[in-house]
DSSP file (Angstrom, degrees, kcal/mol; ACC not computed):
  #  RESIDUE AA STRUCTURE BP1 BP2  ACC     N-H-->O    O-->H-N    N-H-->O    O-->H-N    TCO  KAPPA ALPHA  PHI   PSI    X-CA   Y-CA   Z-CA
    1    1 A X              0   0    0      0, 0.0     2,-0.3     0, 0.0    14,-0.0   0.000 360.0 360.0 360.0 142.6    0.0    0.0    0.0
    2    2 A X    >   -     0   0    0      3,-0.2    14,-0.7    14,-0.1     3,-0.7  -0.889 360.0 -97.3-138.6 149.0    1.7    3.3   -1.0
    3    3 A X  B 3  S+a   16   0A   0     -2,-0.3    14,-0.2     1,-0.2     3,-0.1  -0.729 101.6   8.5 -92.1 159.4   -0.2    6.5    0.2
    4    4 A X  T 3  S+     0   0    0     12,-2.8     2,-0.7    -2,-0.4    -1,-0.2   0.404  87.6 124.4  13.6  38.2   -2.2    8.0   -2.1
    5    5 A X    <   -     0   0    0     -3,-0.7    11,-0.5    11,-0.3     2,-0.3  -0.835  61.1-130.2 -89.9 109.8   -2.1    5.5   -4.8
    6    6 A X        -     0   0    0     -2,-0.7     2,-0.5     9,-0.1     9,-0.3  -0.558  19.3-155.8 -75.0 135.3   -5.8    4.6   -5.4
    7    7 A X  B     -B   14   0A   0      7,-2.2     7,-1.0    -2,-0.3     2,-1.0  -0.967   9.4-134.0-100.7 127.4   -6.6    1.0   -5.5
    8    8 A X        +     0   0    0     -2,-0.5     2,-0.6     5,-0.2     5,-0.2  -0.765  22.6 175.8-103.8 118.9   -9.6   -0.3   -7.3
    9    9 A X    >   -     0   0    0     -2,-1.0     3,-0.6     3,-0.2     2,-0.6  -0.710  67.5 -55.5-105.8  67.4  -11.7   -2.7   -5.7
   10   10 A X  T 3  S-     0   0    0     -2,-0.6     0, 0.0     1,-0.3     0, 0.0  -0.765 117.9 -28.4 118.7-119.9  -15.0   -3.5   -8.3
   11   11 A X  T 3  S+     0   0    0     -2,-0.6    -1,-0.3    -3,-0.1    22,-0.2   0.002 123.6  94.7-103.8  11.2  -16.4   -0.2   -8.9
   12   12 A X    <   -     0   0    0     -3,-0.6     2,-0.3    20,-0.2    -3,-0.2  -0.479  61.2-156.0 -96.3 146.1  -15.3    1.3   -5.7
   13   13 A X  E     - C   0  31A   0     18,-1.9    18,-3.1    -2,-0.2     2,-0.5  -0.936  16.0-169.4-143.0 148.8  -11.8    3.2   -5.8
   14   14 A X  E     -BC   7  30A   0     -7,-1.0    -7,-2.2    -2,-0.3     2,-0.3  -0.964   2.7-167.4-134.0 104.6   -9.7    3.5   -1.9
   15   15 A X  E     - C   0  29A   0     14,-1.9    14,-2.5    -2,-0.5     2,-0.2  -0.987  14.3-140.4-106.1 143.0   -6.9    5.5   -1.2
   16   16 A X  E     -aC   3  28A   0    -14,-0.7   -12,-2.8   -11,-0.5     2,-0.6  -0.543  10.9-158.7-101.1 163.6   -5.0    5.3    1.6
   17   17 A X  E     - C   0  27A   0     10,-1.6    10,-3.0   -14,-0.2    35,-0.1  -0.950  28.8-110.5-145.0 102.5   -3.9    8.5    3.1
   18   18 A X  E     - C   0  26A   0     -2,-0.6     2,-0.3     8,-0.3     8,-0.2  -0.090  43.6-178.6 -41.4 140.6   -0.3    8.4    5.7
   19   19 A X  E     - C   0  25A   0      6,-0.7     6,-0.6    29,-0.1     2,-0.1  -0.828  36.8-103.3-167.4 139.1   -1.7    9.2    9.9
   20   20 A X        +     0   0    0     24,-0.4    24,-0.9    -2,-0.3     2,-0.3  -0.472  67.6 131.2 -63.8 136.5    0.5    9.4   12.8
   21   21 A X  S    S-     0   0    0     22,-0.2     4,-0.1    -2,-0.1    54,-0.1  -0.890  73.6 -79.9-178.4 175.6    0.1    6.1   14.8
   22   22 A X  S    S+     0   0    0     -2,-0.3     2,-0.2    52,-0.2    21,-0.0   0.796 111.0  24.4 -80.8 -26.8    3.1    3.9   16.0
   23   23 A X  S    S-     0   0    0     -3,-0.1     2,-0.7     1,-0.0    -2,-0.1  -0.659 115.7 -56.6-120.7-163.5    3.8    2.2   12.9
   24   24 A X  S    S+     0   0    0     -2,-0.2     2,-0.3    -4,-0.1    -2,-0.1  -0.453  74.1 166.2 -64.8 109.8    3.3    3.1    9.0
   25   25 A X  E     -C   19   0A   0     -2,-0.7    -6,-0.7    -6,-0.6     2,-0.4  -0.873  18.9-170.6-119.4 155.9   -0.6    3.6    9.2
   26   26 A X  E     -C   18   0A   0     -2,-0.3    -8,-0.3    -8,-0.2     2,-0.3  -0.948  19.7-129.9-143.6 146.3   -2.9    5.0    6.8
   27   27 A X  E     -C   17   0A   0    -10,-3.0   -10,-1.6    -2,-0.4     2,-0.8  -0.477  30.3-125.3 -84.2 154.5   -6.6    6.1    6.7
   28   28 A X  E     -CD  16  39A   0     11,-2.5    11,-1.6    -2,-0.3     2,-0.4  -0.799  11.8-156.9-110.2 125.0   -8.7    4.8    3.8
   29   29 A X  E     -CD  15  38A   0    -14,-2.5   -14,-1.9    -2,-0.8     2,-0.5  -0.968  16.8-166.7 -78.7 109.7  -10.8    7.1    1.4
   30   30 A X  E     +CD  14  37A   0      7,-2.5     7,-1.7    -2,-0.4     2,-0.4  -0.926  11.4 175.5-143.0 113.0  -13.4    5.0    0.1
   31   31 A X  E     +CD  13  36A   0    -18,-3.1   -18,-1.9    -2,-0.5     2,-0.3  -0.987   8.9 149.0-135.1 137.0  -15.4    6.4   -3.0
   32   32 A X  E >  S- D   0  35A   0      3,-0.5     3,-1.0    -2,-0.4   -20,-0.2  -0.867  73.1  -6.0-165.4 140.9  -18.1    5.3   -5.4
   33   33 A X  T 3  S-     0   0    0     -2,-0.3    99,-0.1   -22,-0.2     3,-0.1   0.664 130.3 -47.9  79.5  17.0  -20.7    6.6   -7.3
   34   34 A X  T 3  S+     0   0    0      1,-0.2    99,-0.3    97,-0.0    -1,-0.2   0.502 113.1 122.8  98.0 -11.0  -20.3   10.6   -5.5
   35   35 A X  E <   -D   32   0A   0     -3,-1.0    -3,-0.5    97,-0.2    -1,-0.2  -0.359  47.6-165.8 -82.8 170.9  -20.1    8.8   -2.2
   36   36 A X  E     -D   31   0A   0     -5,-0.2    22,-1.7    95,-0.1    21,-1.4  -0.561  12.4-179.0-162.6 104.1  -17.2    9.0    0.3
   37   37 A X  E     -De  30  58A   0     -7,-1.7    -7,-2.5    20,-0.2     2,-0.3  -0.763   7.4-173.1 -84.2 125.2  -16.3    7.0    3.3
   38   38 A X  E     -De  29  59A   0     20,-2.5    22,-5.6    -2,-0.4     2,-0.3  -0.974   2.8-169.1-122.1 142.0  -13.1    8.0    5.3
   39   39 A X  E     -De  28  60A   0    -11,-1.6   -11,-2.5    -2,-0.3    22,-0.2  -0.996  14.8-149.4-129.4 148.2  -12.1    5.6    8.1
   40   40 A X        -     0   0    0     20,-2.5     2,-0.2    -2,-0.3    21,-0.1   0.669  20.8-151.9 -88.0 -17.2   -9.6    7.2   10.0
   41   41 A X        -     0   0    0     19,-0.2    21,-0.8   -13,-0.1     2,-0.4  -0.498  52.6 -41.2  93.2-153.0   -7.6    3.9   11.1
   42   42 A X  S    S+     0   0    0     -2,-0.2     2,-0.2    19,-0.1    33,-0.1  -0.950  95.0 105.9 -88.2 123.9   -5.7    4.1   14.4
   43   43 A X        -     0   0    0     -2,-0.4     2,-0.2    30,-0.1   -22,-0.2  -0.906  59.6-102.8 173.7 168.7   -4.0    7.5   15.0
   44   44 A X        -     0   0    0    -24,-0.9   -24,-0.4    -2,-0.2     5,-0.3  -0.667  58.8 -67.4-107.0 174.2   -4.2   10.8   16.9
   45   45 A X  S    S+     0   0    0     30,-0.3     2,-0.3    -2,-0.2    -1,-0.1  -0.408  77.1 125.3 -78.1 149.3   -5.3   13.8   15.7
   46   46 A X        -     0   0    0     -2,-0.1     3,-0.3     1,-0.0     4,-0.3  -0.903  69.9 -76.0 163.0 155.2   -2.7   15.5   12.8
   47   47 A X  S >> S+     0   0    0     -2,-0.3     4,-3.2     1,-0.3     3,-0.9   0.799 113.5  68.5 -28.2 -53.8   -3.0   16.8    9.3
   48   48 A X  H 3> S+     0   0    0      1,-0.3     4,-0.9     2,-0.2    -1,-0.3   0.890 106.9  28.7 -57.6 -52.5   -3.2   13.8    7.7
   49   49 A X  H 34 S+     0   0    0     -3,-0.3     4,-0.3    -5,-0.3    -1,-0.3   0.276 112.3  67.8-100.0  27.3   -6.2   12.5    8.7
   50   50 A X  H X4 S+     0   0    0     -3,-0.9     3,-1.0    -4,-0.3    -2,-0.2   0.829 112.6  37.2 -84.4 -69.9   -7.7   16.1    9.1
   51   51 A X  H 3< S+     0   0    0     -4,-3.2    -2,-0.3     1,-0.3     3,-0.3   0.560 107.4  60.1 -73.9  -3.9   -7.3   16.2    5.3
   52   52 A X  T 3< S+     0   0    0     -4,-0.9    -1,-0.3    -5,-0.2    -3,-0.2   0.832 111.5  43.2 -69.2 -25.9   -8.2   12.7    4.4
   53   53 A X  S X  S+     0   0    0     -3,-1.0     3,-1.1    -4,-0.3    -2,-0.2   0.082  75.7 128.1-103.8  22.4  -11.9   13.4    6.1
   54   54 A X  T 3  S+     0   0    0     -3,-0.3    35,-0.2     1,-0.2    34,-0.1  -0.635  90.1   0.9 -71.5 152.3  -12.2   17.0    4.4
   55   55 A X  T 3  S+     0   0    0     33,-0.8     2,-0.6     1,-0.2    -1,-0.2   0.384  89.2 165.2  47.1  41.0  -15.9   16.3    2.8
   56   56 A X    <   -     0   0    0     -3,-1.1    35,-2.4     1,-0.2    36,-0.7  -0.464  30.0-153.8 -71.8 123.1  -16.6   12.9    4.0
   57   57 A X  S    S+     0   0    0    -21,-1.4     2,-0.5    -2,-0.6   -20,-0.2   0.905  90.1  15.1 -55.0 -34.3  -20.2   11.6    3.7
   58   58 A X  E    S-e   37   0A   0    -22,-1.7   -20,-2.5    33,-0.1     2,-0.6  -0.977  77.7-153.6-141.1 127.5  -20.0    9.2    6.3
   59   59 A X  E     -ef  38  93A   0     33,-3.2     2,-2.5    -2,-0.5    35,-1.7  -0.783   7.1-170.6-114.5 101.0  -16.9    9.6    8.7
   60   60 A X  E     +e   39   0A   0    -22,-5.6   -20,-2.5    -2,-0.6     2,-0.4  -0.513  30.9 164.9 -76.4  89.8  -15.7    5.8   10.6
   61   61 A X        -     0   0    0     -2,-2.5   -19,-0.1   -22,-0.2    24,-0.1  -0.903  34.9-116.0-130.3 145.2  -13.0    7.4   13.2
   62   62 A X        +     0   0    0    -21,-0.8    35,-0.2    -2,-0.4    15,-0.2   0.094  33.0 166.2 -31.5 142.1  -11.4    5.8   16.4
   63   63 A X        +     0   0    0     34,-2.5    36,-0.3    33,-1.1    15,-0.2  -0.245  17.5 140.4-168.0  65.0  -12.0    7.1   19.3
   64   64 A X        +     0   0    0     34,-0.2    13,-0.2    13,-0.1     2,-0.2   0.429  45.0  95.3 -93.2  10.3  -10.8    4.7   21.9
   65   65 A X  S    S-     0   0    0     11,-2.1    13,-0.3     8,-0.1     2,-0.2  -0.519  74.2-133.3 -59.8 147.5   -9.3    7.1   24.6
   66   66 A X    >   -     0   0    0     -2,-0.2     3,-1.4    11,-0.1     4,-0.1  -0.696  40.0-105.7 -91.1 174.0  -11.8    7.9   27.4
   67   67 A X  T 3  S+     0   0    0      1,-0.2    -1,-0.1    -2,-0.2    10,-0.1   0.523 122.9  75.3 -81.3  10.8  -11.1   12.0   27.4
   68   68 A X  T 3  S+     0   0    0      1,-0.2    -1,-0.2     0, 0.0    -3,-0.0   0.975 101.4  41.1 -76.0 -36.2   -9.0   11.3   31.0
   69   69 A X  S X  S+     0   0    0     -3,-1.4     3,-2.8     2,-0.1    -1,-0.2   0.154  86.8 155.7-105.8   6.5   -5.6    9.5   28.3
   70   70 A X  T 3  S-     0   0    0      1,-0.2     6,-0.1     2,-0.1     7,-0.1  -0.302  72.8  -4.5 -35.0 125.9   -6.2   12.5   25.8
   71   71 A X  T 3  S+     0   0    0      4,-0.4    -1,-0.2     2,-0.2     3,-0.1   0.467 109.4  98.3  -3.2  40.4   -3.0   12.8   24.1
   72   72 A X  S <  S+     0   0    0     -3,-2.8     2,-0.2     1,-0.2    -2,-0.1   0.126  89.0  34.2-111.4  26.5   -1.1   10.2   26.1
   73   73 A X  S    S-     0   0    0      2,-0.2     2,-4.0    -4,-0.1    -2,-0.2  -0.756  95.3-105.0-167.4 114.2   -1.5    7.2   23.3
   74   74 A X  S    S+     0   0    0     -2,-0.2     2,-0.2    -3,-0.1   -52,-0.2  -0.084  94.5 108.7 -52.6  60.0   -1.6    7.8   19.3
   75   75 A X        -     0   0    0     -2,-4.0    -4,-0.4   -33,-0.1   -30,-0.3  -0.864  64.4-134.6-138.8 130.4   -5.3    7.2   19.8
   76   76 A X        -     0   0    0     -2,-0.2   -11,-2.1   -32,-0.2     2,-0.3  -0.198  13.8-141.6 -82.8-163.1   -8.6    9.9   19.7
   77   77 A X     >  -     0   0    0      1,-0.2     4,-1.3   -15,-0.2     5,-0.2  -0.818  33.5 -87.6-142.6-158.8  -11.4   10.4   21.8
   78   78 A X  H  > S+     0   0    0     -2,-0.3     4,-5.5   -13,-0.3    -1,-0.2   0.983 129.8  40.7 -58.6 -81.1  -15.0   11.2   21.6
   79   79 A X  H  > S+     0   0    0      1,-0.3     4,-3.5     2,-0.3    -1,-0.2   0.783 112.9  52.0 -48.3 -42.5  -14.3   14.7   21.6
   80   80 A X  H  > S+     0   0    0      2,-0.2     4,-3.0     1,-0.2    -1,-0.3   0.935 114.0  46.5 -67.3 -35.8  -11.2   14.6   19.3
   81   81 A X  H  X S+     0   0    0     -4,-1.3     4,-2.6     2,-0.2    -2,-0.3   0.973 103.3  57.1 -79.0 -45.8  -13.0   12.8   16.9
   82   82 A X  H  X S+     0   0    0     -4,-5.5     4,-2.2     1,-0.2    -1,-0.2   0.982 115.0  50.4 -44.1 -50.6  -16.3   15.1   17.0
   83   83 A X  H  X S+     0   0    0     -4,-3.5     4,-1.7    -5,-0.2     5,-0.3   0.914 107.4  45.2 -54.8 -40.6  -13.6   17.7   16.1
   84   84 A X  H  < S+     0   0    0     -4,-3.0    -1,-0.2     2,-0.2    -2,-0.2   0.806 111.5  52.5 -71.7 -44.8  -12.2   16.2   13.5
   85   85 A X  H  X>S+     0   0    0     -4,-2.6     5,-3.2    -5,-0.2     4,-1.2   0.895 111.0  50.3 -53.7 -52.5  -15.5   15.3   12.2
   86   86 A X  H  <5S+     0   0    0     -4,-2.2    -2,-0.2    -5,-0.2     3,-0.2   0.835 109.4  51.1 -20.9 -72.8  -16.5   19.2   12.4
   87   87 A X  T  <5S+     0   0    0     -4,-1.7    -1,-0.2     1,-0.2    -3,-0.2   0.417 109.9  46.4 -50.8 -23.4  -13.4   20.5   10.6
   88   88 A X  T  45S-     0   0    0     -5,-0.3   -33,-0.8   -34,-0.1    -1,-0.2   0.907 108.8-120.4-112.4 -10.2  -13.6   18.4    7.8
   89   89 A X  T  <5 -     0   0    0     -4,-1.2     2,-0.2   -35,-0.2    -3,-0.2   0.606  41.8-177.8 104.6  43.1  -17.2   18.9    7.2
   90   90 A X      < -     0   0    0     -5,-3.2   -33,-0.2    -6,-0.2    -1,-0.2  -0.351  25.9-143.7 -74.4 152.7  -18.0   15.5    7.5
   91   91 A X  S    S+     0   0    0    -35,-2.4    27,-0.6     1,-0.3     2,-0.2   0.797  81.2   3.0 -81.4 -40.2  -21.9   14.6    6.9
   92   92 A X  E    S- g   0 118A   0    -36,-0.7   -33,-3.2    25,-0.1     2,-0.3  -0.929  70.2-147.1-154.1 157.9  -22.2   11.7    9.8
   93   93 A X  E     -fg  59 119A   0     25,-3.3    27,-0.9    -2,-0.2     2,-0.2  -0.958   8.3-168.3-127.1 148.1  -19.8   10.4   12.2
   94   94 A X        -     0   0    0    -35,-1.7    27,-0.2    -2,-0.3     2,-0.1  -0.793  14.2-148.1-146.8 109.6  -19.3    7.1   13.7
   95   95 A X        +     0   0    0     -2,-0.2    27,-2.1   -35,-0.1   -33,-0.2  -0.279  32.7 159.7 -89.8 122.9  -17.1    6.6   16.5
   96   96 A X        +     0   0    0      1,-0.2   -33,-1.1    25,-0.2     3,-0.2  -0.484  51.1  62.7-121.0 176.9  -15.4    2.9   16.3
   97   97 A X  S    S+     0   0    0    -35,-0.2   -34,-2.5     1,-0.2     2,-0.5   0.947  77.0 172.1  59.7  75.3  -12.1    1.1   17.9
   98   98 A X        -     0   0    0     24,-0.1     2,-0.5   -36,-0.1    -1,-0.2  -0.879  39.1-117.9 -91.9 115.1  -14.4    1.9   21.6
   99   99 A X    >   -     0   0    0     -2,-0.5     3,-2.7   -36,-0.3     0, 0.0  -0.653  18.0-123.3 -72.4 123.7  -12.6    0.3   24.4
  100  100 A X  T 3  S+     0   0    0     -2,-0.5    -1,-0.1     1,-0.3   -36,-0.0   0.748 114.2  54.4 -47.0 -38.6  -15.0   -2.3   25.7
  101  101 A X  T 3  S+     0   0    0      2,-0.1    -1,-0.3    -3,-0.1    -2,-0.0   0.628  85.7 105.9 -67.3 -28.1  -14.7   -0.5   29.4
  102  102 A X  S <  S-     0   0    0     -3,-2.7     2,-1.3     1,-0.1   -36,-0.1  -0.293  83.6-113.9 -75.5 155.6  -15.8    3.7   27.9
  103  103 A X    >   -     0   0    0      1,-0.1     3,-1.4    -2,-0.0     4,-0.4  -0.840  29.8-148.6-109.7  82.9  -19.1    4.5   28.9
  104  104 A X  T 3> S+     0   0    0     -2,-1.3     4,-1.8     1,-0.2     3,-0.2   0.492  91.9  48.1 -25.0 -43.7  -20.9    4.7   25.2
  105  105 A X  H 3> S+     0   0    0      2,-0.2     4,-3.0     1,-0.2    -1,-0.2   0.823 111.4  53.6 -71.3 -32.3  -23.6    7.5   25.8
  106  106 A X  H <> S+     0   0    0     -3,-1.4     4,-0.9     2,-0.2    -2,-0.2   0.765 106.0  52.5 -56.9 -27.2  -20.8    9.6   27.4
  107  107 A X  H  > S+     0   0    0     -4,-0.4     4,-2.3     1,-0.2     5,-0.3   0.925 108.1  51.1 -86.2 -53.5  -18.8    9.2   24.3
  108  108 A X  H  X S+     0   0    0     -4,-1.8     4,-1.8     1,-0.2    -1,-0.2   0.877 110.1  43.5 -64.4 -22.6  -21.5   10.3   22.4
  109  109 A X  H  X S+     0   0    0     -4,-3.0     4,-1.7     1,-0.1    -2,-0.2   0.845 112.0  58.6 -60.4 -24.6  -22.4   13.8   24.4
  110  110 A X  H  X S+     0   0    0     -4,-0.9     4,-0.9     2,-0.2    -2,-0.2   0.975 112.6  35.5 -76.7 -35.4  -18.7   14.1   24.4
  111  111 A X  H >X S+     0   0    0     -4,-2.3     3,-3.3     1,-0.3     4,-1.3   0.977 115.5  57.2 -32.1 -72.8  -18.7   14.0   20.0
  112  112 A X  H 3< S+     0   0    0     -4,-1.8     3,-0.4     1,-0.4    -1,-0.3   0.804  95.4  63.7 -45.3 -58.6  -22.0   15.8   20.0
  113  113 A X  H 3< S+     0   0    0     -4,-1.7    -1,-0.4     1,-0.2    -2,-0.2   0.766 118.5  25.9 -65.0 -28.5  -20.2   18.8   22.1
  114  114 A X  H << S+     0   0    0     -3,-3.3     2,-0.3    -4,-0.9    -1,-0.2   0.603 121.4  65.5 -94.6 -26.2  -17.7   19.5   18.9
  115  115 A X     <  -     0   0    0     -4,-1.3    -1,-0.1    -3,-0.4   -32,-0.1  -0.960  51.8-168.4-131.7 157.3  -20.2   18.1   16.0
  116  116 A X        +     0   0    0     -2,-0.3    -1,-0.1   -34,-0.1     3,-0.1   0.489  63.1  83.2-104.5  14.9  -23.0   19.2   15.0
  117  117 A X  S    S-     0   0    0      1,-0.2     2,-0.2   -27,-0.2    -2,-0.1  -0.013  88.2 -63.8 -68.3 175.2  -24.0   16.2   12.9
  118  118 A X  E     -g   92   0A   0    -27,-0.6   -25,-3.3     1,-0.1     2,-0.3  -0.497  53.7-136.0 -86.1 154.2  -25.6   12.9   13.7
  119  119 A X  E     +g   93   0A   0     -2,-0.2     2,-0.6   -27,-0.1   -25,-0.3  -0.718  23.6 172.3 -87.2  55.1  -23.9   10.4   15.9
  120  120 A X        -     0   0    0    -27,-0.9    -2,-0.0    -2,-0.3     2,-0.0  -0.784  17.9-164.1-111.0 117.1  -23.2    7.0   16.2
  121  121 A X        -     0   0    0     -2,-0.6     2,-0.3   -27,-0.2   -25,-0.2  -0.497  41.8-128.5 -82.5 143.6  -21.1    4.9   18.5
  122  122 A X        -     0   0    0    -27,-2.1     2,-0.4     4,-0.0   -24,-0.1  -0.740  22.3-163.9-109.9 134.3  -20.9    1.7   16.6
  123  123 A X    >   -     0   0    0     -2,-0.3     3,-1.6     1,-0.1     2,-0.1  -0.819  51.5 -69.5-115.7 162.9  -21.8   -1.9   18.0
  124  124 A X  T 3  S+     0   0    0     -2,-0.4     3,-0.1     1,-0.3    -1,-0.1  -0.255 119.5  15.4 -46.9 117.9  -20.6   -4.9   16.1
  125  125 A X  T 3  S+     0   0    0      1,-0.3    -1,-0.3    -2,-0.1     2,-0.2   0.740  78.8 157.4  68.2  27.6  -22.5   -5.6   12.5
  126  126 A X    <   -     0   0    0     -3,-1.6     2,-0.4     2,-0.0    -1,-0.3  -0.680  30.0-156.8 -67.9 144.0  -23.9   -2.1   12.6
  127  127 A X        -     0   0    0     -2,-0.2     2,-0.4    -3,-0.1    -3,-0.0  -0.934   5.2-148.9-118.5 155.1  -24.4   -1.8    8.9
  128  128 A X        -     0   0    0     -2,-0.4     2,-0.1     2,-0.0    -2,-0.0  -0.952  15.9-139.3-138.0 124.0  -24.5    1.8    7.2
  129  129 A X        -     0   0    0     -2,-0.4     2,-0.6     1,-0.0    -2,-0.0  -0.323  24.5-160.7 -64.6 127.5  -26.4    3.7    4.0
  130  130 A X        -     0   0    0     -2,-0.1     2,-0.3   -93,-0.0   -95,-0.1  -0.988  13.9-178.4-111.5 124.7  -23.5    6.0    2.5
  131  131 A X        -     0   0    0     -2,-0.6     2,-0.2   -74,-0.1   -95,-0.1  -0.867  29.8-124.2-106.0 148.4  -25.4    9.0    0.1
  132  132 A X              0   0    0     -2,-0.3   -97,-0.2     1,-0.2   -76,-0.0  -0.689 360.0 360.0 -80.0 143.6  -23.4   11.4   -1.6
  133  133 A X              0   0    0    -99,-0.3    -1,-0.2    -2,-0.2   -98,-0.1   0.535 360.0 360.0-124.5 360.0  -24.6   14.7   -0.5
């Protein structure tokens, strides 16, 4: 995987896009049809994946810190990731890589306080409609 080198997967095209994280990591841009899925990967917050989620329809980012480990792990939180979502103008966010232990509604008021889009903390086999908007 090279960043930004687009890969095409059926009708679908993914590029991965370089994020700070402990090894080589990258967040994936997922487009088809006008649509645009960013998942932000494992990383903290930084350029990179501040410009991979500029106009994302549907935005997957980590957000396993509770807000107590806030920059003490190459990791988000709630809250970083509600910014991040904010800033890039993403359309909906949905906060993934939850450490089983974070208190899930919390995580979402903490999102909600930075975006003003809809929310979802993501449980296992959540499935999600991406529209181009």
């Amino acid at each position: 995987m090279v960043a930004g080198a687009p890969i095409l997967v059926g009708e679908m095209t993914i590029t991965p896009h370089s994020v700070q994280h402990t090894d080589p990591t990258f967040a994936l841009i997922v487009e088809h049809e006008g649509a645009r899925l960013v998942y932000t990967a494992d990383t903290e917050p930084c350029d990179g994946v501040y410009s991979a989620a500029i106009g994302a329809d549907l935005l997957l980012a980590e957000a396993t810190l509770p807000e107590r480990f806030s920059g003490k792990s190459p990791h988000m939180t709630a809250r970083e990731a509600g910014t991040l979502a904010q800033s890039a103008g993403a359309g909906e966010l949905v906060l993934v890589h939850v450490w089983p232990t974070n208190d899930r509604a919390l995580m979402a008021v903490q999102a909600a306080e930075t975006f003003s889009g809809r929310i979802t903390v993501a449980n296992e086999f959540d499935e999600f409609e991406i529209v181009a908007r």
